[in-house]
N, CA, C and O atoms as a printed pandas DataFrame, in Angstrom:
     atom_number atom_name residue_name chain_id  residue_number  x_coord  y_coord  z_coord
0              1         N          UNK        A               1   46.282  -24.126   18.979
1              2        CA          UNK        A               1   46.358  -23.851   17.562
2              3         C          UNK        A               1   45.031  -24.151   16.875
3              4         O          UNK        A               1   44.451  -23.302   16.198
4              5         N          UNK        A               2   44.569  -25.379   17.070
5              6        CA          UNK        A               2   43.346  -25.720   16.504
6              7         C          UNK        A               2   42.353  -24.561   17.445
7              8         O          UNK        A               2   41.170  -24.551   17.103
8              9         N          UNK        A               3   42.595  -23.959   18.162
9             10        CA          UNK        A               3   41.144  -23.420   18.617
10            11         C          UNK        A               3   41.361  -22.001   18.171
11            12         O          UNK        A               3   40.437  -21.188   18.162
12            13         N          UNK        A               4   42.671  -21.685   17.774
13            14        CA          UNK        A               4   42.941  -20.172   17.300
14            15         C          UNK        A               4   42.255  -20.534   15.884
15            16         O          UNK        A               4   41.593  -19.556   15.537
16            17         N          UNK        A               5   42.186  -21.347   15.148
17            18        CA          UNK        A               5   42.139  -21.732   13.916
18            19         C          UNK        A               5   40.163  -21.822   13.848
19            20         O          UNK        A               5   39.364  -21.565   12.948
20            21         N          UNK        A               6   40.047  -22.169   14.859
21            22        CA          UNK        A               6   38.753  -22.425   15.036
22            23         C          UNK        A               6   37.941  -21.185   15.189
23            24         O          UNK        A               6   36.832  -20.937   14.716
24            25         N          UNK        A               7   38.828  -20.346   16.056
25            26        CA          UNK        A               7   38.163  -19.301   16.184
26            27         C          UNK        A               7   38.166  -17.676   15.091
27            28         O          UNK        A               7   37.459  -16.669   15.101
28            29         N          UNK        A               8   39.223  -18.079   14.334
29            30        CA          UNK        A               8   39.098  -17.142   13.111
30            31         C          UNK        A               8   38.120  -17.374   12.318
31            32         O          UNK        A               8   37.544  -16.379   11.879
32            33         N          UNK        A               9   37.638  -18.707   11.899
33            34        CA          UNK        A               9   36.827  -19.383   11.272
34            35         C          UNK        A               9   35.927  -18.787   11.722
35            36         O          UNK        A               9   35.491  -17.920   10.964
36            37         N          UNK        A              10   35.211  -18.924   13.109
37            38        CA          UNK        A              10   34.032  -18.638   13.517
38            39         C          UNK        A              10   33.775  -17.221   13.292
39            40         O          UNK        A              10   32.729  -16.900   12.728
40            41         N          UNK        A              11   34.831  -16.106   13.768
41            42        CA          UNK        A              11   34.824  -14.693   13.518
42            43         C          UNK        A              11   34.540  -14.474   11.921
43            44         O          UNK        A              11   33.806  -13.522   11.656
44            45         N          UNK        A              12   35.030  -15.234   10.850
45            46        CA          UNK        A              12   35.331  -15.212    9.635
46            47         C          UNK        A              12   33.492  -15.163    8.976
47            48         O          UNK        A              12   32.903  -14.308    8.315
48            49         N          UNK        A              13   32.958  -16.760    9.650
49            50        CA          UNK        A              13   31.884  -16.704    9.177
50            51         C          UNK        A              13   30.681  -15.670    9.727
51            52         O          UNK        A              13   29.647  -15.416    9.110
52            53         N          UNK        A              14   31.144  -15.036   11.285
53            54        CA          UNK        A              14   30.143  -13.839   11.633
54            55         C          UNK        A              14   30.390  -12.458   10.582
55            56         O          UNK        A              14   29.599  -11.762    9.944
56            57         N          UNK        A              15   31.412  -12.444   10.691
57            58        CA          UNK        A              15   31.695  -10.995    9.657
58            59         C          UNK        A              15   30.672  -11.516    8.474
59            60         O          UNK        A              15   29.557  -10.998    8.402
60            61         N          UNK        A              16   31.024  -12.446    7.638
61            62        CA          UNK        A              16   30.223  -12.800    6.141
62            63         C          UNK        A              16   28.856  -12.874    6.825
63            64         O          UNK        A              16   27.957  -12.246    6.266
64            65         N          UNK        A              17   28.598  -13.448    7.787
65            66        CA          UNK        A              17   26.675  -13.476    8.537
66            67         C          UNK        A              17   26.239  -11.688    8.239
67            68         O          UNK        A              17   25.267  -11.113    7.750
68            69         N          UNK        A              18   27.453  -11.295    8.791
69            70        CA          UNK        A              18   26.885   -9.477    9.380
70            71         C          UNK        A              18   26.586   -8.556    7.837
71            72         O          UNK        A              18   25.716   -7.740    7.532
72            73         N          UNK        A              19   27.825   -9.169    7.043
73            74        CA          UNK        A              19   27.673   -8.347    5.532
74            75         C          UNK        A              19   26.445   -8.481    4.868
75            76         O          UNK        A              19   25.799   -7.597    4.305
76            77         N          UNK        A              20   26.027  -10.412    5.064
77            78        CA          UNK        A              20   24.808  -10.422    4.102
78            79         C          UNK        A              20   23.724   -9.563    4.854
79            80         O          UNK        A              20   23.169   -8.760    4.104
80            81         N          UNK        A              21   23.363   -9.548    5.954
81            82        CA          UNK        A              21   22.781   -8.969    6.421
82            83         C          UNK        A              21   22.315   -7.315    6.230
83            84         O          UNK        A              21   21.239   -6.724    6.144
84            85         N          UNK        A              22   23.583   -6.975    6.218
85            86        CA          UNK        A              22   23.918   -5.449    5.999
86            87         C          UNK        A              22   23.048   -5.324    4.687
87            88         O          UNK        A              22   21.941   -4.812    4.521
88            89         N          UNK        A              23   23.960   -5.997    3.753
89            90        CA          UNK        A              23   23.365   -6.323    2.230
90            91         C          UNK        A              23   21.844   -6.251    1.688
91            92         O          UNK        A              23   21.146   -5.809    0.775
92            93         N          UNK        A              24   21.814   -7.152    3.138
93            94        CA          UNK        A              24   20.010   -7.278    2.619
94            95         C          UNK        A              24   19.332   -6.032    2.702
95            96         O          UNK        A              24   18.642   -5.531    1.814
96            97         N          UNK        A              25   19.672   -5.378    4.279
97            98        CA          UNK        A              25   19.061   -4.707    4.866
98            99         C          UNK        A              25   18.833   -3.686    3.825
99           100         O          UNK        A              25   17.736   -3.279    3.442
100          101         N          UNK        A              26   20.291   -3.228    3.311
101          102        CA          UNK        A              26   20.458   -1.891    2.287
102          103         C          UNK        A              26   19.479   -1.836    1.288
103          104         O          UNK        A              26   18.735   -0.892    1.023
104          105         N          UNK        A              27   19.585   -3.524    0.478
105          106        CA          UNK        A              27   18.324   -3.393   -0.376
106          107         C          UNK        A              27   17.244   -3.368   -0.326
107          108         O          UNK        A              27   16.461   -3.339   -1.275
108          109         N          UNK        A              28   16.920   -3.378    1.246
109          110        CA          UNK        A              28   15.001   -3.384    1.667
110          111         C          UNK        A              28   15.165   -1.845    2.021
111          112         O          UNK        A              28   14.146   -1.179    1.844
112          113         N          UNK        A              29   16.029   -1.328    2.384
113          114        CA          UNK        A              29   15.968    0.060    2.648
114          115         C          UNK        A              29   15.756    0.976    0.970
115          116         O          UNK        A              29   15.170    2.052    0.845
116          117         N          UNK        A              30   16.412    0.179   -0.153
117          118        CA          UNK        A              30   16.451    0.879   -1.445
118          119         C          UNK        A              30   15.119    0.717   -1.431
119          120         O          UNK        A              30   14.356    1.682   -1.394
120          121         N          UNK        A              31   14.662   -0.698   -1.466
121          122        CA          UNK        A              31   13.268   -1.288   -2.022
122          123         C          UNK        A              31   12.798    0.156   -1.842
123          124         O          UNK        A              31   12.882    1.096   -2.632
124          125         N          UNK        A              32   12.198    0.095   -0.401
125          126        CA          UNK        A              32   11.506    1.231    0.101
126          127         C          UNK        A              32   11.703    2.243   -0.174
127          128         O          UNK        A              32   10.672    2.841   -0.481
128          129         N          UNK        A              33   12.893    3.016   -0.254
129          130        CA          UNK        A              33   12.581    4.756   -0.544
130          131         C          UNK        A              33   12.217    4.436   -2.176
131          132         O          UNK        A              33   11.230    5.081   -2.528
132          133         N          UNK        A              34   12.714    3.703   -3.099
133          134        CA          UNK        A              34   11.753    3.686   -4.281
134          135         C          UNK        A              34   10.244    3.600   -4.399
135          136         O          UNK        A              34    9.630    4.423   -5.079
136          137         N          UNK        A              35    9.653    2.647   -3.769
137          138        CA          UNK        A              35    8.213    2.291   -3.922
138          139         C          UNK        A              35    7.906    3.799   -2.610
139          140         O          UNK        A              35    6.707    4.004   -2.420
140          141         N          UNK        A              36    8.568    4.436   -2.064
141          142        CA          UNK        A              36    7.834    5.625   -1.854
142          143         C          UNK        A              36    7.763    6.897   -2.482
143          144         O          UNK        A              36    6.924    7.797   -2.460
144          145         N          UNK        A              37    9.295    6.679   -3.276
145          146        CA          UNK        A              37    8.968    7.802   -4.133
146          147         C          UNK        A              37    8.060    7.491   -5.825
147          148         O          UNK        A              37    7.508    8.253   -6.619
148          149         N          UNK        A              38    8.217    6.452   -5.805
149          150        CA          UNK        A              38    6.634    6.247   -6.780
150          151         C          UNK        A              38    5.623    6.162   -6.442
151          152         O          UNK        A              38    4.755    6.220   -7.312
152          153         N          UNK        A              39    5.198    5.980   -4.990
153          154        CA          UNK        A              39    3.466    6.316   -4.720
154          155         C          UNK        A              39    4.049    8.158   -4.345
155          156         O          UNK        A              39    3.110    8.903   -4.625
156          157         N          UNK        A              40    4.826    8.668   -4.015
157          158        CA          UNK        A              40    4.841   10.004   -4.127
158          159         C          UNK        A              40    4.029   10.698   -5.381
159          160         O          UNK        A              40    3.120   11.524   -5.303
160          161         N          UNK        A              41    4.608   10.133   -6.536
161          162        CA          UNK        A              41    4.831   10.596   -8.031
162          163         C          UNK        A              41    3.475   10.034   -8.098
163          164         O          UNK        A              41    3.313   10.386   -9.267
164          165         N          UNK        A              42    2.475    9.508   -7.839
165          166        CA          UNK        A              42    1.572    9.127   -8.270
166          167         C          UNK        A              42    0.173    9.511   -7.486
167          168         O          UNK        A              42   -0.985    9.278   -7.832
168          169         N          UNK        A              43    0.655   10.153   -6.354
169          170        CA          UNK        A              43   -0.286   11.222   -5.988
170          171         C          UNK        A              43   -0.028   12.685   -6.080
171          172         O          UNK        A              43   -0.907   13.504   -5.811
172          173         N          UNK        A              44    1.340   13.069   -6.510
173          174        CA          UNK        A              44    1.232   14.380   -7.270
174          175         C          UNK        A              44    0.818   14.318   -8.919
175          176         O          UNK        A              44    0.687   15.368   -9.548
176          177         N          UNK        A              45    0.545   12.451   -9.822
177          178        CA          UNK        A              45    0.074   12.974  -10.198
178          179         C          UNK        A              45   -1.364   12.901  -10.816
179          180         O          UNK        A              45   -1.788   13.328  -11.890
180          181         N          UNK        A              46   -2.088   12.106   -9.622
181          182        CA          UNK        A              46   -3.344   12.130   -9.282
182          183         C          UNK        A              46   -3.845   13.525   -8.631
183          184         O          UNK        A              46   -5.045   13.757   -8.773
184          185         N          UNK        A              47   -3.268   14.234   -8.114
185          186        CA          UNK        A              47   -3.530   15.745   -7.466
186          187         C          UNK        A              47   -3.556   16.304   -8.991
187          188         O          UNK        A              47   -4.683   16.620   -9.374
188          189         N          UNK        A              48   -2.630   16.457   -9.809
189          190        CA          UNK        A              48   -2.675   17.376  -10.850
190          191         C          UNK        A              48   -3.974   16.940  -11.996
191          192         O          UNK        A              48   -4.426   17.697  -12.856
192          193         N          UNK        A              49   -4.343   15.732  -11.773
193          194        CA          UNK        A              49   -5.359   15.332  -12.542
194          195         C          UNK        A              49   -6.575   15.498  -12.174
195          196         O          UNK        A              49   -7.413   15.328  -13.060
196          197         N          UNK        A              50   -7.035   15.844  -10.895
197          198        CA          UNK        A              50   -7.780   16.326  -10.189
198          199         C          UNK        A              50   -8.056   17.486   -9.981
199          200         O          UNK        A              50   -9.169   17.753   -9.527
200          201         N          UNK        A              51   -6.932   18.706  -10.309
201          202        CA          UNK        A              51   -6.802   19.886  -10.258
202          203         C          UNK        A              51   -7.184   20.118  -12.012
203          204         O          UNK        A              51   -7.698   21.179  -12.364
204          205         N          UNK        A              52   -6.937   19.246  -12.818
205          206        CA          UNK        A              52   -7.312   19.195  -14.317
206          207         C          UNK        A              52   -8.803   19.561  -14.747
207          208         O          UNK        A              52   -9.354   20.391  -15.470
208          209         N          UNK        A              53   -9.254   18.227  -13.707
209          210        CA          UNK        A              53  -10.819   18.190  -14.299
210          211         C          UNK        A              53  -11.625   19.118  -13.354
211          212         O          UNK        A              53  -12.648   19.613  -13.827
212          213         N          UNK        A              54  -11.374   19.338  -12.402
213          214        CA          UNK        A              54  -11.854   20.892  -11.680
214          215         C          UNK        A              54  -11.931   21.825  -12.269
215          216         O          UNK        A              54  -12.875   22.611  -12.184
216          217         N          UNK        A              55  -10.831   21.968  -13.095
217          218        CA          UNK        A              55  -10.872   23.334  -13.347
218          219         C          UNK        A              55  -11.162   23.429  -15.414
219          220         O          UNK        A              55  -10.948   24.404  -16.133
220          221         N          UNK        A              56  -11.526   22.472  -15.698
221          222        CA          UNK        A              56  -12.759   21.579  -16.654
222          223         C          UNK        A              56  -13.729   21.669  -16.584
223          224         O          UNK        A              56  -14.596   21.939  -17.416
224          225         N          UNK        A              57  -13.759   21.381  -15.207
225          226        CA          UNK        A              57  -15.829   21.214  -15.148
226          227         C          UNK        A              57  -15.944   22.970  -14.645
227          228         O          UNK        A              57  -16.863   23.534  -15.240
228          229         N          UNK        A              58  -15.310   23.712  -13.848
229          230        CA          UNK        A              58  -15.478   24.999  -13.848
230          231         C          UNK        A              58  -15.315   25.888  -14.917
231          232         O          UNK        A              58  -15.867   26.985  -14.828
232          233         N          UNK        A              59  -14.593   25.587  -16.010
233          234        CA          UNK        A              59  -14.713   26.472  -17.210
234          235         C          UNK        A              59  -16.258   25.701  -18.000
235          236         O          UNK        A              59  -16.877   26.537  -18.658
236          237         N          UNK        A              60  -16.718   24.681  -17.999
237          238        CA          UNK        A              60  -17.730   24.312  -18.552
238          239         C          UNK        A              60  -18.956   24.925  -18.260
239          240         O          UNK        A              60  -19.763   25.166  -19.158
240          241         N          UNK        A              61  -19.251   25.304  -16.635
241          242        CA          UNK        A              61  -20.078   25.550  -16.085
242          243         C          UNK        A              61  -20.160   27.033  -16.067
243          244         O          UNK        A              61  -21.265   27.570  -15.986
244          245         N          UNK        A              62  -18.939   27.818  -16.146
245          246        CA          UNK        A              62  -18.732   28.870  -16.743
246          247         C          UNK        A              62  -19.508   29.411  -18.157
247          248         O          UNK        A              62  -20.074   30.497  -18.286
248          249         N          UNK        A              63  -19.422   28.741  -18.798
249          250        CA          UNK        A              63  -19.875   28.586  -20.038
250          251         C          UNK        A              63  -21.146   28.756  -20.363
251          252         O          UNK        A              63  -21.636   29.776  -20.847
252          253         N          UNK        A              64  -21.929   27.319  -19.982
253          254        CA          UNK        A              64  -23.035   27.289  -19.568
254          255         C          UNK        A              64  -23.957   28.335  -19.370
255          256         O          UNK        A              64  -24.911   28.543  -20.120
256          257         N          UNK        A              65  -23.568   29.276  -17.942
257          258        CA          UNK        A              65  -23.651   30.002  -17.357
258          259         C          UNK        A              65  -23.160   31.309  -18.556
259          260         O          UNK        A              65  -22.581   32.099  -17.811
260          261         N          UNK        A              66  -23.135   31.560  -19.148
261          262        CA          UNK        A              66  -22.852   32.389  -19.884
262          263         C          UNK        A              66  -23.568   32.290  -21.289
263          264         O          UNK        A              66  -23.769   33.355  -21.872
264          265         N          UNK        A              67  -23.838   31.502  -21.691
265          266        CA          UNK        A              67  -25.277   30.516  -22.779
266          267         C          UNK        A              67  -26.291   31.277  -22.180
267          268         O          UNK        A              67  -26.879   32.279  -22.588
268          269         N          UNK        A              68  -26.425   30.463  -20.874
269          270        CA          UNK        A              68  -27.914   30.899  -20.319
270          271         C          UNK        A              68  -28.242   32.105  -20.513
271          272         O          UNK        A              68  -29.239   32.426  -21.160
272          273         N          UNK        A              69  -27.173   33.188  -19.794
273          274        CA          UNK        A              69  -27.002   34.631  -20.097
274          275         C          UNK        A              69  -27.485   35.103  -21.107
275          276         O          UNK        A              69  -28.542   35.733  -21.132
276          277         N          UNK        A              70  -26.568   34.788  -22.345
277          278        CA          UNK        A              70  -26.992   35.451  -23.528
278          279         C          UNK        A              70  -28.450   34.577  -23.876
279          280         O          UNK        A              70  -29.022   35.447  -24.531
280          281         N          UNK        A              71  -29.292   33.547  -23.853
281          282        CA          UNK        A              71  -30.467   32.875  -23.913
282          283         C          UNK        A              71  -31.733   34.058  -23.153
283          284         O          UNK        A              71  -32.709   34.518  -23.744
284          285         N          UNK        A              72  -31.413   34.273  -22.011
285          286        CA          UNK        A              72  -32.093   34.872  -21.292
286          287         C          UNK        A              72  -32.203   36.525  -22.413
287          288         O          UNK        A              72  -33.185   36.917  -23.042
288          289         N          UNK        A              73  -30.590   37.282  -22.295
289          290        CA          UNK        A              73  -31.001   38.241  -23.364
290          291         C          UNK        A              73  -31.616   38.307  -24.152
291          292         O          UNK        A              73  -32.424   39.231  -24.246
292          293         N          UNK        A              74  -31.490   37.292  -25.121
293          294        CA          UNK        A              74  -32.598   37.531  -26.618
294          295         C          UNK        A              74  -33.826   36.919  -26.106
295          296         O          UNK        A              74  -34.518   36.964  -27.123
296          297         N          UNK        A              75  -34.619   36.330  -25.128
297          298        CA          UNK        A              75  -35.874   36.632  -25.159
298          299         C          UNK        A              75  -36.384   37.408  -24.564
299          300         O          UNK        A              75  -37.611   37.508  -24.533
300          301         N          UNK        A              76  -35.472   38.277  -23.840
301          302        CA          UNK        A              76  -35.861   39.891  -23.515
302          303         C          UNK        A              76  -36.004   40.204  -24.448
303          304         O          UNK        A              76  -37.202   40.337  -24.695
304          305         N          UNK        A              77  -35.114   40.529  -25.558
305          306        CA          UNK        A              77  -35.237   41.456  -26.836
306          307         C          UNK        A              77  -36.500   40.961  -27.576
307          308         O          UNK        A              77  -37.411   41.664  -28.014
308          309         N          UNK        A              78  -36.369   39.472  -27.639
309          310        CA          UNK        A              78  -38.024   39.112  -28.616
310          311         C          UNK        A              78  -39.072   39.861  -28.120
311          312         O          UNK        A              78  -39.728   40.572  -28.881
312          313         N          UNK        A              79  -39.426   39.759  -26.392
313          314        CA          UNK        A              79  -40.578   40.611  -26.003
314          315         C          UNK        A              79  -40.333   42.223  -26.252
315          316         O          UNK        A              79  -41.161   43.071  -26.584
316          317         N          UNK        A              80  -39.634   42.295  -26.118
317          318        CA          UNK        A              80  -39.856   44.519  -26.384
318          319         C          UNK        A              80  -40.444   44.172  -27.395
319          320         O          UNK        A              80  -40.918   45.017  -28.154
């Protein structure tokens, strides 16, 4: 009797060992897919900020390049 008694006990406290465990595990498993889907989100949106100023400095240089253009025209026209 005492060892049936003993031994539910012991089963009793492995089950509660196995849950916290489980428990933990689940929340290091949450931890993780969160902190990956925020470094996700934070290199799509470092990519889009990068794709920002690219295409910034290419309309600038565009520009530029189109200054020069018309610069170059009118001192053609001054010389005729």
């Amino acid at each position: 009797m005492v060892d049936d008694v003993k031994d539910i006990t012991e089963t009793a406290e492995s089950k509660a060992s196995q849950e916290a465990l489980d428990r933990a595990r689940l929340a290091r498993e949450r931890r993780e897919a969160e902190q990956r889907k925020r470094l996700d989100e934070l290199r799509a949106h470092a990519a889009a900020a990068q794709a920002q100023r690219e295409k910034r400095d290419e309309d600038r240089r565009r520009r530029q390049a189109e200054q020069r253009a018309k610069d170059d025209e009118r001192r053609i026209q001054v010389r005729i």
